[in-house]
KOLZALUM-899669 format. One record per residue (C-alpha): residue number from 1; residue in one letter; x, y, z. Coordinates in Angstrom, 3 decimals. Last residue first. Layout:
KEKOL   kevo   milo          X          Y          Z
KEKOL    NUM      A          X          Y          Z
...
END
This chain:
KEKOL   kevo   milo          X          Y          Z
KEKOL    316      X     13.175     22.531    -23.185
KEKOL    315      X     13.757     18.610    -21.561
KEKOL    314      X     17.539     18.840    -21.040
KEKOL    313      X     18.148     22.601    -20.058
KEKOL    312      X     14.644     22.590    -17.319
KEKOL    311      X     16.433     19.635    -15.856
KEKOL    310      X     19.356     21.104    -14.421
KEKOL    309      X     17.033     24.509    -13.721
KEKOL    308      X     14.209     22.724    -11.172
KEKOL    307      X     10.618     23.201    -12.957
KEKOL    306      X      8.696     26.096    -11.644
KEKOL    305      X      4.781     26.688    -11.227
KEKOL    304      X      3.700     30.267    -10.147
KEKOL    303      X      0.711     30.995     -7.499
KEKOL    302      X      2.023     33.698     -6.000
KEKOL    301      X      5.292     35.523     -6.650
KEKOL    300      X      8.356     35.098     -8.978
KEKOL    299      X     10.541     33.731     -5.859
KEKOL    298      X      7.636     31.408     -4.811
KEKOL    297      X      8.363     29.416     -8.119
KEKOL    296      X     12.093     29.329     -7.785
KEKOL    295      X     11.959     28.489     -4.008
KEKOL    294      X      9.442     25.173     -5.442
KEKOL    293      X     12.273     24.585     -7.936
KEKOL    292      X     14.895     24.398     -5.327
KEKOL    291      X     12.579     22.285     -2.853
KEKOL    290      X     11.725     19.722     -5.856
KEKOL    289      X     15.655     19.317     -6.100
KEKOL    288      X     15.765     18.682     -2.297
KEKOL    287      X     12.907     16.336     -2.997
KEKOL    286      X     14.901     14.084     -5.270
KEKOL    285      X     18.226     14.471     -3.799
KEKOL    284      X     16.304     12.570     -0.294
KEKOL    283      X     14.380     10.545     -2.818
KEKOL    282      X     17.724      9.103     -4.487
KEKOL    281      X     19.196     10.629     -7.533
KEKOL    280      X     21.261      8.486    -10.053
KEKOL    279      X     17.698      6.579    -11.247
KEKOL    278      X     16.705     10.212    -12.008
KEKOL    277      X     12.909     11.299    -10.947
KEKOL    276      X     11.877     14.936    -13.092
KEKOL    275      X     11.290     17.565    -10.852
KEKOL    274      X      8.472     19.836    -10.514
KEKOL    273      X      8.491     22.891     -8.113
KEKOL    272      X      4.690     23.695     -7.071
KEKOL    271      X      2.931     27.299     -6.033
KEKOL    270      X     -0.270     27.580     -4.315
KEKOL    269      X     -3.085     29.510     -4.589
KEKOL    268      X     -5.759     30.527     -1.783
KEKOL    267      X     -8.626     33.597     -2.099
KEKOL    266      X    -10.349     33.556      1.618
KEKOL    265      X    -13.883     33.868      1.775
KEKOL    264      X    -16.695     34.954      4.353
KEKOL    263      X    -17.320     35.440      8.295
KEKOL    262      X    -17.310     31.329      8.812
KEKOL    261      X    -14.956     30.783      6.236
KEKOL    260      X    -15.641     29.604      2.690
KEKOL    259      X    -12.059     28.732      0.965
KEKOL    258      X    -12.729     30.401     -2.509
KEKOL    257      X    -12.648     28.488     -5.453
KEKOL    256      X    -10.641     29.736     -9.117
KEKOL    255      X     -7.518     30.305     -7.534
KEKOL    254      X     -7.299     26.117     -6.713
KEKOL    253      X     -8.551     25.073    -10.094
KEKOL    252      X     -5.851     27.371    -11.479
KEKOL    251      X     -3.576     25.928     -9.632
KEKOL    250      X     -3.969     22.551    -10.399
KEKOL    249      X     -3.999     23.544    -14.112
KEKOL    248      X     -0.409     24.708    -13.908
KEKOL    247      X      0.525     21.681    -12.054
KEKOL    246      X     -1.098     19.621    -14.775
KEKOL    245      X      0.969     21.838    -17.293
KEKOL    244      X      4.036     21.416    -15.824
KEKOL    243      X      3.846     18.076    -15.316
KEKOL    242      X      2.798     17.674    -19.345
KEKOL    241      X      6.241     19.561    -19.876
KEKOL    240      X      8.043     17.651    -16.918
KEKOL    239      X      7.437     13.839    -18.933
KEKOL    238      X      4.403     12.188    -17.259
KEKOL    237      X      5.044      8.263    -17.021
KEKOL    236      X      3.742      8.644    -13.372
KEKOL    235      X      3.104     11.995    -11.573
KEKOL    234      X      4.267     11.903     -8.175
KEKOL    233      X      2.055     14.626     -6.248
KEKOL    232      X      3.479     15.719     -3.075
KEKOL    231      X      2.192     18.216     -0.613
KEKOL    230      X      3.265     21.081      1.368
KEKOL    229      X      1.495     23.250      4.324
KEKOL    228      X      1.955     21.268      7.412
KEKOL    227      X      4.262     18.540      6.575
KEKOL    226      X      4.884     16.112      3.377
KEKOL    225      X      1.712     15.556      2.029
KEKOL    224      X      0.647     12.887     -0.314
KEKOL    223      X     -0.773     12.178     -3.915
KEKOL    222      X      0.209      9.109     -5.542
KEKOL    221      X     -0.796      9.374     -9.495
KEKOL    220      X     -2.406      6.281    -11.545
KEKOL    219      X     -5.884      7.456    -11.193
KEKOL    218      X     -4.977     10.664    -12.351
KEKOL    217      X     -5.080     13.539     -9.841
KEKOL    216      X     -7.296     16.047     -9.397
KEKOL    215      X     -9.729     15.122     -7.361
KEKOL    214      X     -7.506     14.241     -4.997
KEKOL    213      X     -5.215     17.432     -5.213
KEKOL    212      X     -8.564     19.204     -4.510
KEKOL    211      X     -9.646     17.323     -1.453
KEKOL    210      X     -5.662     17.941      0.044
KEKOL    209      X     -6.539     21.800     -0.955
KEKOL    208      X     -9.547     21.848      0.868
KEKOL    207      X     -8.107     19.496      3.885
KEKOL    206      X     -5.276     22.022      4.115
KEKOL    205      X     -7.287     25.494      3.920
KEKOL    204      X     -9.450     23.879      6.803
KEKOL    203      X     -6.167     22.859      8.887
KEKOL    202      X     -5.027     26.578      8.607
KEKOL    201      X     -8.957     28.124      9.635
KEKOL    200      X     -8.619     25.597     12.692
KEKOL    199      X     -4.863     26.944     13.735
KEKOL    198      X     -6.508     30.790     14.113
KEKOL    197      X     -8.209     32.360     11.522
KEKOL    196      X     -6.274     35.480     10.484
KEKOL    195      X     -2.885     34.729     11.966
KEKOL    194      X     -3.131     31.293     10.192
KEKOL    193      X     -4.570     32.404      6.632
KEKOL    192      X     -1.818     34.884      6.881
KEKOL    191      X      1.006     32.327      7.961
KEKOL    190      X     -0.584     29.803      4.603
KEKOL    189      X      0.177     32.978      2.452
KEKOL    188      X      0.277     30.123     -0.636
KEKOL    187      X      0.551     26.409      0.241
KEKOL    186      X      3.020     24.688     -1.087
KEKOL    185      X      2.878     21.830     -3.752
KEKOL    184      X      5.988     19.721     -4.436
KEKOL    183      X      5.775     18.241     -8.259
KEKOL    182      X      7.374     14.763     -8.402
KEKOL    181      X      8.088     13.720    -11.726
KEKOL    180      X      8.219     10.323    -14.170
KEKOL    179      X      9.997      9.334    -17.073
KEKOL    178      X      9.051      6.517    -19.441
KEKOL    177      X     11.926      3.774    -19.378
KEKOL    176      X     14.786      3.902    -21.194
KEKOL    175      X     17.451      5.745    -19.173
KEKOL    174      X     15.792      3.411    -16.417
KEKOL    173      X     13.643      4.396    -13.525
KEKOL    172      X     11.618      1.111    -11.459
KEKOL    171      X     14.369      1.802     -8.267
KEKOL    170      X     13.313      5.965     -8.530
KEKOL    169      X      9.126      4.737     -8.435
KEKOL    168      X     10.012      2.441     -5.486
KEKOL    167      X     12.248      5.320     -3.834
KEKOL    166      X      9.561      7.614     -3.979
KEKOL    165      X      6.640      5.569     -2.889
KEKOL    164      X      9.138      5.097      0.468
KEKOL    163      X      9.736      8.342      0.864
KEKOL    162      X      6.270      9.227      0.425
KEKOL    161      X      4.672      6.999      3.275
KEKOL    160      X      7.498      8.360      5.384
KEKOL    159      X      6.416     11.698      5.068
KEKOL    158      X      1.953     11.050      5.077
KEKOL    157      X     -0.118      8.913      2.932
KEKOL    156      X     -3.245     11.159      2.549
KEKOL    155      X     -6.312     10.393      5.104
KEKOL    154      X     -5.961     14.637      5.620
KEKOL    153      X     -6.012     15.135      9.142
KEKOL    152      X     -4.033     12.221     10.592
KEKOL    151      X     -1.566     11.281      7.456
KEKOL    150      X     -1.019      8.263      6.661
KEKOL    149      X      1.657      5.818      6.907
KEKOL    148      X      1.699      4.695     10.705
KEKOL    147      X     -1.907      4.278     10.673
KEKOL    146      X     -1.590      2.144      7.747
KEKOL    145      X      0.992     -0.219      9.667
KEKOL    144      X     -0.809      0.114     12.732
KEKOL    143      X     -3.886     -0.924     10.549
KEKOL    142      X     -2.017     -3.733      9.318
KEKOL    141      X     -0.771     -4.635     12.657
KEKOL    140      X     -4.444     -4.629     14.276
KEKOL    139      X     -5.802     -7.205     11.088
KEKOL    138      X     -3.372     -9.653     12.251
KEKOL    137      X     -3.892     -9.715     14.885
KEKOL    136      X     -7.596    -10.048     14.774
KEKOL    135      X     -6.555    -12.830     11.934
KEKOL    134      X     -4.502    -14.551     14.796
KEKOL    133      X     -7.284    -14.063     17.364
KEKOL    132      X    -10.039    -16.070     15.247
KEKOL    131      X     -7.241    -18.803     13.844
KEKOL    130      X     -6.984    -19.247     17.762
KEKOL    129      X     -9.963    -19.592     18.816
KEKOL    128      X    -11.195    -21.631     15.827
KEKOL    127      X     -8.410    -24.020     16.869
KEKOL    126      X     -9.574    -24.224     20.271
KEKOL    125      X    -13.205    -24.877     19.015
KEKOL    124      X    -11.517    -27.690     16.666
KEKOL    123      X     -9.243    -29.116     19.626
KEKOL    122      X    -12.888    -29.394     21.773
KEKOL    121      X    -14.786    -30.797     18.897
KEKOL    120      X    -12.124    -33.954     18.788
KEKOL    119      X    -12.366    -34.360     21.921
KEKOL    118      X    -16.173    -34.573     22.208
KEKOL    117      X    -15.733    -37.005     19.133
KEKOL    116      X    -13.775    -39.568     21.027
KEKOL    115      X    -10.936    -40.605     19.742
KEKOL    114      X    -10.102    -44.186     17.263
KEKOL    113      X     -7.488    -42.762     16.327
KEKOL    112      X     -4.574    -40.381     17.960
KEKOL    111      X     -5.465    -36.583     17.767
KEKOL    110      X     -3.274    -34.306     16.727
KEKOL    109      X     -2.561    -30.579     16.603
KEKOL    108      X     -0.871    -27.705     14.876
KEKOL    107      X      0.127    -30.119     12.059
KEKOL    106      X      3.948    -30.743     10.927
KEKOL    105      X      3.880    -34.100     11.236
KEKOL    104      X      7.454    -34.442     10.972
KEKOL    103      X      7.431    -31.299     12.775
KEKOL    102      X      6.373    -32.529     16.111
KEKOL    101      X      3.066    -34.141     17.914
KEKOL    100      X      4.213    -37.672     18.443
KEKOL     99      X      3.748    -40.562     15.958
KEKOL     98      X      2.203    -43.508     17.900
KEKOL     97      X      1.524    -44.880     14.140
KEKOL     96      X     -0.479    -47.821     15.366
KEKOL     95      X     -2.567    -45.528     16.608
KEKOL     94      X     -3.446    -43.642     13.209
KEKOL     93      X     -3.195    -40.265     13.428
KEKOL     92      X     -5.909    -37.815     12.864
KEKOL     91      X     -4.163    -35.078     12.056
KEKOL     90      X     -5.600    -30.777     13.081
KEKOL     89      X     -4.172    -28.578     10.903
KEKOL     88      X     -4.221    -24.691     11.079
KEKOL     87      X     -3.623    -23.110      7.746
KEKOL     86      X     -0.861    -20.553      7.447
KEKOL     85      X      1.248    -22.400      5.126
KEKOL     84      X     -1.485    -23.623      3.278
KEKOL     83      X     -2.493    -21.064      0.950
KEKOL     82      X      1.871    -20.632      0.168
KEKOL     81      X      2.446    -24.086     -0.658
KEKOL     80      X      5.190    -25.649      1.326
KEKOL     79      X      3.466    -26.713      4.277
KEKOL     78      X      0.367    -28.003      2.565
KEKOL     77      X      3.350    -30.352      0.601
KEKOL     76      X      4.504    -31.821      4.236
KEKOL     75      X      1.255    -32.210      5.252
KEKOL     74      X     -0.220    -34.116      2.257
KEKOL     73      X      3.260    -35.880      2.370
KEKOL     72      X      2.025    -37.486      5.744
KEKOL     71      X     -1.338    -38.510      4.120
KEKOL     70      X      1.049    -41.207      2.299
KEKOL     69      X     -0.808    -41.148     -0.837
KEKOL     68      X     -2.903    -44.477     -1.882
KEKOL     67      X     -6.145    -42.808      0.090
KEKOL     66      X     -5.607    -40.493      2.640
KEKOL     65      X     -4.291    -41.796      6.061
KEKOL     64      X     -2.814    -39.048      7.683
KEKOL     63      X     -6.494    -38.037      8.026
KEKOL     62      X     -6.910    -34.272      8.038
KEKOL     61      X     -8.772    -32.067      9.847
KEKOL     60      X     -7.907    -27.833      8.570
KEKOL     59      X     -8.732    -24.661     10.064
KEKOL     58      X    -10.118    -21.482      8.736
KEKOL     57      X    -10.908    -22.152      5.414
KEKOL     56      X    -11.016    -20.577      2.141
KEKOL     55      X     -9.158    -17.479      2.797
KEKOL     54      X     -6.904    -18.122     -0.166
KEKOL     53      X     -7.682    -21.451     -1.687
KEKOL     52      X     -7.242    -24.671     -1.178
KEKOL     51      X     -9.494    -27.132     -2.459
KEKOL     50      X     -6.893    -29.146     -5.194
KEKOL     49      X     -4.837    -29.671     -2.301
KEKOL     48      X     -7.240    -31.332     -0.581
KEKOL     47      X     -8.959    -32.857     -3.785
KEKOL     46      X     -5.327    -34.511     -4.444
KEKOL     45      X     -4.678    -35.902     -1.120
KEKOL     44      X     -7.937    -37.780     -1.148
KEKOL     43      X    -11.636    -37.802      0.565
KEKOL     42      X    -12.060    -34.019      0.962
KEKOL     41      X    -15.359    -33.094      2.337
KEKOL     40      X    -16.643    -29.605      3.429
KEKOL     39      X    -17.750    -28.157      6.433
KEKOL     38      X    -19.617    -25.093      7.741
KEKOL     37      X    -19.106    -25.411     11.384
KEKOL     36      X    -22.454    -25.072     13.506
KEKOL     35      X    -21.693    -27.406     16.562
KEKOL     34      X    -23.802    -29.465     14.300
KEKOL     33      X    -22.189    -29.348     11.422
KEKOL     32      X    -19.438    -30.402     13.192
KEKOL     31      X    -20.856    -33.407     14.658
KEKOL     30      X    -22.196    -34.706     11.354
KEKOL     29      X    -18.982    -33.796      9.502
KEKOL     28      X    -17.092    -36.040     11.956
KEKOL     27      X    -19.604    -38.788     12.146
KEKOL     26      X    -20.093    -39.341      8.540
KEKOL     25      X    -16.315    -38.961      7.784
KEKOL     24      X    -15.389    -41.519     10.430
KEKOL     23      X    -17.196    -44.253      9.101
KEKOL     22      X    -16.322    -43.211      5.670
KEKOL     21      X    -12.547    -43.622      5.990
KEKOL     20      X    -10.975    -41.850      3.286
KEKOL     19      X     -9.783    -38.384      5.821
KEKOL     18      X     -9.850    -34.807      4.486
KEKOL     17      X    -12.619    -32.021      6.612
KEKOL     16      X    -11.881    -28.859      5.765
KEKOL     15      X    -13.653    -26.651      7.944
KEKOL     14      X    -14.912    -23.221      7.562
KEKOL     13      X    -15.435    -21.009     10.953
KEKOL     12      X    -18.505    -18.754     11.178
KEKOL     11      X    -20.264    -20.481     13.307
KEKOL     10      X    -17.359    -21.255     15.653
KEKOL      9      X    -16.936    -17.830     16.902
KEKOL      8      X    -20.312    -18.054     18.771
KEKOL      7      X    -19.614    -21.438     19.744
KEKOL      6      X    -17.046    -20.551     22.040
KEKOL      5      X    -18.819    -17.857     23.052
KEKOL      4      X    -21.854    -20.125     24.525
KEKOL      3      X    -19.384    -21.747     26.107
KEKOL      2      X    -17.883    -19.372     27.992
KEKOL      1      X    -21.228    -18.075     29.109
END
């Protein structure tokens, strides 16, 4: 059963297969090939560098003897570039060489020449295992990472997610650059729509609006939500007045369609507080300001768009 596994994963493993000597290149490639390894054929130093590519290949089998290069600097130079770096390397090391497995090699594993070809098949389907479980890995953490960025009932990058798309877009701010807001969205009468429908009805009124805010946005925007009821929507190279207005329009779009609930429709709005991002500000100041203008907006009612006051004398 083990075995059969083993070769499982191998099929879909890509093998670069370097070495000058033909007599082992036939029976290498043939044996390969047929343990079900898709391999291809590198007879110098230059071709193996010239084949790398991201992705590529899986594992590497290299001959430290490649032509009139020192197939040691091969290793050395795969080390250094950044599609090889993470490449596992299998050497076939001359015997007169007696060089031990270290970093002057710097391979993952080595086998001394002449070796037998079972042996050579059994450090390839160990390296297979183990480029297999390091991409799995590798794959988990970035989903933790996402995961730990996004929001659970909306997909949208979630508190931290925003802080930190805040902070890039305030670093990237000049005094000549094109400005760019934040508009902070709030839910209108979102304790009514709670009382009234329980904590389901709530999350429904969030996922419509979250829909909405995607649909809205430009391509270039980042669109997130901050906690239960508020969202973000940094608006790139948008100067406040044409923030305004897209805020403005948001709501409209909102008022305009009904959240269906099971025993008929609720009327939503929301009102936003636009700020324009300052290189002097960071995204803590940033949102507080949003915060100030959002008050302003609720303080007028319903549905109402406000742009924070130090900002409102500079731009109007």
């Amino acid at each position: 059963m083990a075995g059969g596994d083993t070769h499982s994963e191998a099929r879909v493993s890509r093998v670069l297969l370097g070495t000058a000597d033909e007599s082992y290149l036939k029976n290498v490639r043939r044996a390969l090939q047929e343990a079900g390894y898709r391999v291809e054929v590198a007879l110098d130093s230059e071709t193996v560098m010239a084949s790398l590519e991201p992705r590529r290949y899986d594992l590497a089998v290299l001959d430290t003897s490649l032509g009139e290069i020192d197939g040691l600097s091969v290793f050395d130079r795969l080390r250094t570039e950044p599609d090889g770096r993470a490449l596992y390397l299998i050497a076939l090391v001359d015997s007169e060489e007696s060089r031990p497995l270290d970093a002057s090699i710097g391979s993952d594993d080595c086998l001394t020449k002449p070796f037998e070809i079972s042996d050579l098949l059994t450090s390839v389907h160990i390296a297979s295992r183990i480029v297999t479980l390091q991409r799995e890995l590798d794959f988990a953490n970035h989903r933790i990472s996402a995961l730990a960025m996004t929001d659970a009932l909306t997909g949208l990058p979630n508190r931290q997610a925003i802080y930190d798309m805040l902070g890039t877009e305030i670093a990237r701010q000049s005094r000549e650059s094109p400005v760019s807001c934040v508009a902070l969205i709030d839910i209108d009468r979102m304790r009514e729509i709670n009382d009234a429908y329980g904590r389901a009805g709530g999350d429904l009124a969030v996922l419509r609006v979250a829909r909405t805010l995607r649909s809205s946005a430009r391509d270039a925007d980042s669109v997130g939500r901050l906690g239960y009821d508020k969202f973000i929507v940094v608006l790139y190279d948008c100067t406040p007045d044409d923030s305004m207005i897209a805020c403005d329009r948001l709501c409209s779009v909102i008022e305009q369609e009904p959240l269906k609930m099971p025993d008929g429709e609720v009327r939503m709005s929301v009102s936003c507080g636009v700020v324009a991002l300052d290189p002097d500000f960071s995204a803590v100041e940033t949102l507080d300001a949003a915060r100030a203008a959002l008050h302003t907006a609720k303080a007028r009612g319903v549905n109402h768009v406000a742009l924070e006051a130090k900002f409102r004398e500079a731009w109007f």
